[in-house]
C-alpha positions in Angstrom: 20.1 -18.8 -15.0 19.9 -17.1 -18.4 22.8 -14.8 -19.4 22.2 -10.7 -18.5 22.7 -9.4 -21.6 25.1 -7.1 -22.7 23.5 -3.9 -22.5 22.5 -4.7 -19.0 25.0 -5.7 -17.5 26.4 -2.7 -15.5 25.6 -2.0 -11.8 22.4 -0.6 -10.8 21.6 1.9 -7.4 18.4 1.7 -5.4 17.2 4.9 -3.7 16.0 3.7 -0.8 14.5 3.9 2.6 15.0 0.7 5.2 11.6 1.5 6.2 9.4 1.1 3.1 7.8 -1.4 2.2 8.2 -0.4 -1.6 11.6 -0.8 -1.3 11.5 -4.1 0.0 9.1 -5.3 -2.6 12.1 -4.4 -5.0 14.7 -5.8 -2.4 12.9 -9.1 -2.0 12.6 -9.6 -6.1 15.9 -9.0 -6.4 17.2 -11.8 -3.8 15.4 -13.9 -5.7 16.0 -13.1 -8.8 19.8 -12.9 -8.4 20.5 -9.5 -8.7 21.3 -8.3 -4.9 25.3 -7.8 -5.6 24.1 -5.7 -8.9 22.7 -3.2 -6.6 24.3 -0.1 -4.7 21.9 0.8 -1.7 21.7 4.7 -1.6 20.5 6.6 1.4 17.6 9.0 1.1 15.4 11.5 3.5 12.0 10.1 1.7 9.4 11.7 3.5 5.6 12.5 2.7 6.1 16.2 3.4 9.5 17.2 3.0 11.3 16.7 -0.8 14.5 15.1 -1.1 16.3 16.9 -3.8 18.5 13.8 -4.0 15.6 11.5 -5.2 14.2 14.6 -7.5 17.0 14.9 -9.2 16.1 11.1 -10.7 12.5 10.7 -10.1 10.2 14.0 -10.3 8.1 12.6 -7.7 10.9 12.5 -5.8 9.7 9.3 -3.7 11.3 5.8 -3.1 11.8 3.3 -4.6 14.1 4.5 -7.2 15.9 3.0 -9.8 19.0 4.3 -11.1 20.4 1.6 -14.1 24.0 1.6 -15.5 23.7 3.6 -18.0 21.8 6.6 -15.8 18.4 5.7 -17.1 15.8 5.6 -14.2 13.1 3.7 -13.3 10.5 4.7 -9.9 7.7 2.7 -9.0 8.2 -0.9 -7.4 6.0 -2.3 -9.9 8.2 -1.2 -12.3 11.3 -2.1 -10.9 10.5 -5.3 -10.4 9.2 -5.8 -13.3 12.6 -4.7 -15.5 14.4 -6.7 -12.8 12.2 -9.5 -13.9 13.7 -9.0 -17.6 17.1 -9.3 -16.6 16.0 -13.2 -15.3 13.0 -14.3 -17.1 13.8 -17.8 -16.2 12.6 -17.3 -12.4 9.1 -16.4 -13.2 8.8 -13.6 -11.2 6.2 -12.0 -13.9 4.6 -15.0 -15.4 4.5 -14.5 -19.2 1.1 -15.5 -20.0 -2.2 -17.0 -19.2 -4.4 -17.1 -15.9 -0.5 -17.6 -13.9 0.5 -13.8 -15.0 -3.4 -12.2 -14.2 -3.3 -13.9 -11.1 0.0 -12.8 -9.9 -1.1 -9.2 -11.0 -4.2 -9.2 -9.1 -2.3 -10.6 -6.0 0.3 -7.5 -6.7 -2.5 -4.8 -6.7 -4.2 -6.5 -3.8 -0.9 -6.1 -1.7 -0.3 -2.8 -3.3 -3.3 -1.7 -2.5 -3.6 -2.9 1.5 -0.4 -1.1 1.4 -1.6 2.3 0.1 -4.2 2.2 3.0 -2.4 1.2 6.0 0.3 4.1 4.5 -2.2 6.9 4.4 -3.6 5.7 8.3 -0.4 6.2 9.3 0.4 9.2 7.5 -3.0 10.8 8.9 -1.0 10.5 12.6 2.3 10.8 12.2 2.9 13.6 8.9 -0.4 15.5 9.5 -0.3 18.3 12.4 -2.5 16.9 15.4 -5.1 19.9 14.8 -5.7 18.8 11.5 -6.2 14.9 11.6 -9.3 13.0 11.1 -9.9 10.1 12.6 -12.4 9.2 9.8 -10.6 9.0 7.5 -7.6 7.4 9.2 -10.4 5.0 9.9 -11.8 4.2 6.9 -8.3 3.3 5.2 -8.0 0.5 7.9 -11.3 -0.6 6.4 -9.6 -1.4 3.2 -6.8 -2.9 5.0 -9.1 -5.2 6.9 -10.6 -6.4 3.7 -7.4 -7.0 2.1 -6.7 -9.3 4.8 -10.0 -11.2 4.2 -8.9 -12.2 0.7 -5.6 -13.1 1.7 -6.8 -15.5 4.2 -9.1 -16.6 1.9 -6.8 -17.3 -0.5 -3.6 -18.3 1.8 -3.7 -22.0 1.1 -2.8 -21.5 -2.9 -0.1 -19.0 -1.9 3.2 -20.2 -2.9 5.7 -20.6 -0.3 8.9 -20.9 -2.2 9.1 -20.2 -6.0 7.2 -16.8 -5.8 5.8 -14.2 -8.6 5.5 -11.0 -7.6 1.6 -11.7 -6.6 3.5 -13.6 -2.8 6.5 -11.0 -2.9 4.0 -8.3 -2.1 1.5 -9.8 -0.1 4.0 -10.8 2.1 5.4 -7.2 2.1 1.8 -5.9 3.2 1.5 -7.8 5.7 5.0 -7.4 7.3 4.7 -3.6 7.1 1.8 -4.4 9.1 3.8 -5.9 11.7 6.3 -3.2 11.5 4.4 -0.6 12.0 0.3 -1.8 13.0 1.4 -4.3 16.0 -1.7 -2.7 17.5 -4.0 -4.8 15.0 -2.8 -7.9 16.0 -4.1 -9.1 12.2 -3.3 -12.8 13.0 -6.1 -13.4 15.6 -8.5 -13.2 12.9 -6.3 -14.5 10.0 -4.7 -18.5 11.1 -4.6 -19.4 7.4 -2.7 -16.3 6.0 -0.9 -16.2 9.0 0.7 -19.8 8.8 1.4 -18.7 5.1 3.4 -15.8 6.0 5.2 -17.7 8.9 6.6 -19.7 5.8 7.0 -16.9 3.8 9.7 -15.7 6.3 12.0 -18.2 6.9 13.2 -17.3 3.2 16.5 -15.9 2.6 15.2 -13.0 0.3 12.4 -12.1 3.5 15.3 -12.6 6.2 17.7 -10.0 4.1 15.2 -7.3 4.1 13.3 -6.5 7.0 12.6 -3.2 7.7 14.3 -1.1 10.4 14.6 2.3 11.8 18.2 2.8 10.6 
């Protein structure tokens, strides 16, 4: 792989939460980028309604993922952090430089970015939102989205790579094993055989295997 350079070279921390799928985004790019053993795991009480002082005092949003670098810089946002991790080993191709390759692997990014903003706010509607005040509507409506996310993916599943990724397969396959983790209920493979065999492929990597999400 190329050389880090100098300036980069130090050890990074990850604020982080074992349940996000954010987090793993940034996990999973950095398995396969190399850069695993470059980065501390911190601990954090991320939560939609209760601030963590210890992820404020670095990112003012106070949310995960966050990015701590060597030299006490910070970066928040996977897209982001994957992208400067992406710096560090331009050789991979996790970002393609240029051409239809890079605005495909972006569009594939905000697709899974955005199946996982929905199924995040259906969730949140039940489970951070007092029982008087939630809307099934609306919780409703967000699994819409997610549901037409899933079309594209399965529409698109057979030119989904299965071993050198960009960043379009890291989250896609992200999105759709949050939705395992926490939508079982939807049982999104009945209606999805194409994307489904993709993501059974997807999973026997190393970099999916290191960083499935858990409780603890």
């Amino acid at each position: 792989m190329t050389p880090v350079a100098s300036q980069d070279a130090g050890p990074m921390q990850l604020l982080h939460a074992p349940t996000s799928p954010y987090v793993r985004k940034v996990r999973v790019s950095a398995h396969l980028l190399g850069l695993s053993e470059r980065i501390a795991l911190l601990p954090s009480a991320a939560n939609p309604v209760v601030r963590d002082g210890r992820i404020a005092v670095h990112n003012p949003l106070a949310k995960v993922p966050t990015l701590v670098l060597g030299d006490g810089r910070t970066l928040y946002d996977s897209r982001v952090i994957c992208e400067y991790l992406d710096s560090l080993r331009p050789d991979y191709g996790l970002f393609p430089a240029s051409g239809h390759a890079r605005w495909q692997a972006l569009g594939r990014q905000s697709l899974g970015d955005g199946l996982l903003d929905a199924a995040l706010l259906a969730r949140y509607e039940y489970t951070a939102r007092p029982s008087d005040k939630q809307w099934d509507g609306w919780r409703n409506a967000q699994l819409v989205k997610v549901q037409s996310c899933l079309a594209i993916i399965e529409r698109d599943a057979d030119a989904l790579a299965c071993e050198r990724l960009t960043i379009g397969e890291v989250t896609l396959g992200c999105a759709l094993g949050y939705l395992d983790f926490r939508f079982p209920d939807l049982a999104w493979r009945d209606a999805h055989p194409n994307a489904a065999r993709w993501h059974a492929r997807l999973q026997t990597l190393p970099a999916m295997q290191a960083t499935f999400p858990s409780e603890r």
